[in-house]
C-alpha positions in Angstrom: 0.0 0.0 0.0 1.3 3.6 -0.9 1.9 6.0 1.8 0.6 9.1 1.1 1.2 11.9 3.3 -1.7 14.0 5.6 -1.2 17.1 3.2 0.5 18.6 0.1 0.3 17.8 -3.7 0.6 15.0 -6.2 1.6 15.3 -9.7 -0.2 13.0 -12.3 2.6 10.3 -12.5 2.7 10.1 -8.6 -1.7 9.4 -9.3 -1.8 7.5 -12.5 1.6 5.8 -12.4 5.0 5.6 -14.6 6.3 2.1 -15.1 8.8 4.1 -17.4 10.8 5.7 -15.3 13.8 4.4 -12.8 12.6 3.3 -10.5 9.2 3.0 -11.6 5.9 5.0 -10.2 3.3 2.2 -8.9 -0.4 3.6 -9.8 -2.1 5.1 -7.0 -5.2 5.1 -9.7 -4.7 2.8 -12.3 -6.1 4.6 -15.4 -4.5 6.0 -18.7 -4.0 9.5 -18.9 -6.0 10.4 -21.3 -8.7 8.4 -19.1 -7.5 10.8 -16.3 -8.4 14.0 -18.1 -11.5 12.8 -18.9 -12.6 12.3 -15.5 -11.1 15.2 -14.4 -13.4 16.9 -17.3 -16.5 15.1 -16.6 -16.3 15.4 -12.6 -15.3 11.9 -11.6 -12.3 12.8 -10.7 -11.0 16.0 -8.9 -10.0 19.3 -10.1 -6.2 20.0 -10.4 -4.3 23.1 -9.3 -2.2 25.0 -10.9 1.2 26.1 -9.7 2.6 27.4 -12.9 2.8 27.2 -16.8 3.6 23.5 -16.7 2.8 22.6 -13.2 -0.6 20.6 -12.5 -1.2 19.2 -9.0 -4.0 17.8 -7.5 -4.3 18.3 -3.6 -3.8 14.7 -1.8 -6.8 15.1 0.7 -8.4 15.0 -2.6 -7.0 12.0 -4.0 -7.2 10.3 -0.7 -11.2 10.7 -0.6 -11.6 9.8 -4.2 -9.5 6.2 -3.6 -12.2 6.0 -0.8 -15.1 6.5 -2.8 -13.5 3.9 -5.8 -12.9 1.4 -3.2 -16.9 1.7 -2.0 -18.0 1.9 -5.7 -16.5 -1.3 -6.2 -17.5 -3.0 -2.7 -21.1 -2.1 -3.9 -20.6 -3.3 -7.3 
């Protein structure tokens, strides 16, 4: 299980994953990108920030209630 701190920010590849990079990112939420943004567009998922040009976060009190409400989805599923 990841450990994810009480506050601060999470860029995509720390969310979605990066088996690409040394050492690899394991997937917090396993999802494509382009599945990300789509959620993110449609409201599934949570809104990012924006800390500069090329800087996109996403708060982790955010990400932590929305693994929360995937793992209920499921247990109800």
């Amino acid at each position: 299980m990841h450990s994810l701190p009480e506050t601060g920010y999470l860029r995509l590849p720390q969310i979605i994953g990066n088996s690409k990079s040394n050492p690899p990112i394991p997937a917090l939420i396993p999802v494509s990108k382009s599945t990300w943004w789509a959620g993110v567009k449609s409201g599934r998922f949570p809104a990012p920030i924006k800390l500069g040009p090329r800087i996109t976060v996403w708060r982790v009190e955010d990400i932590r209630e929305l693994i929360i409400r995937l793992a209920l989805d499921a247990a109800a599923a």
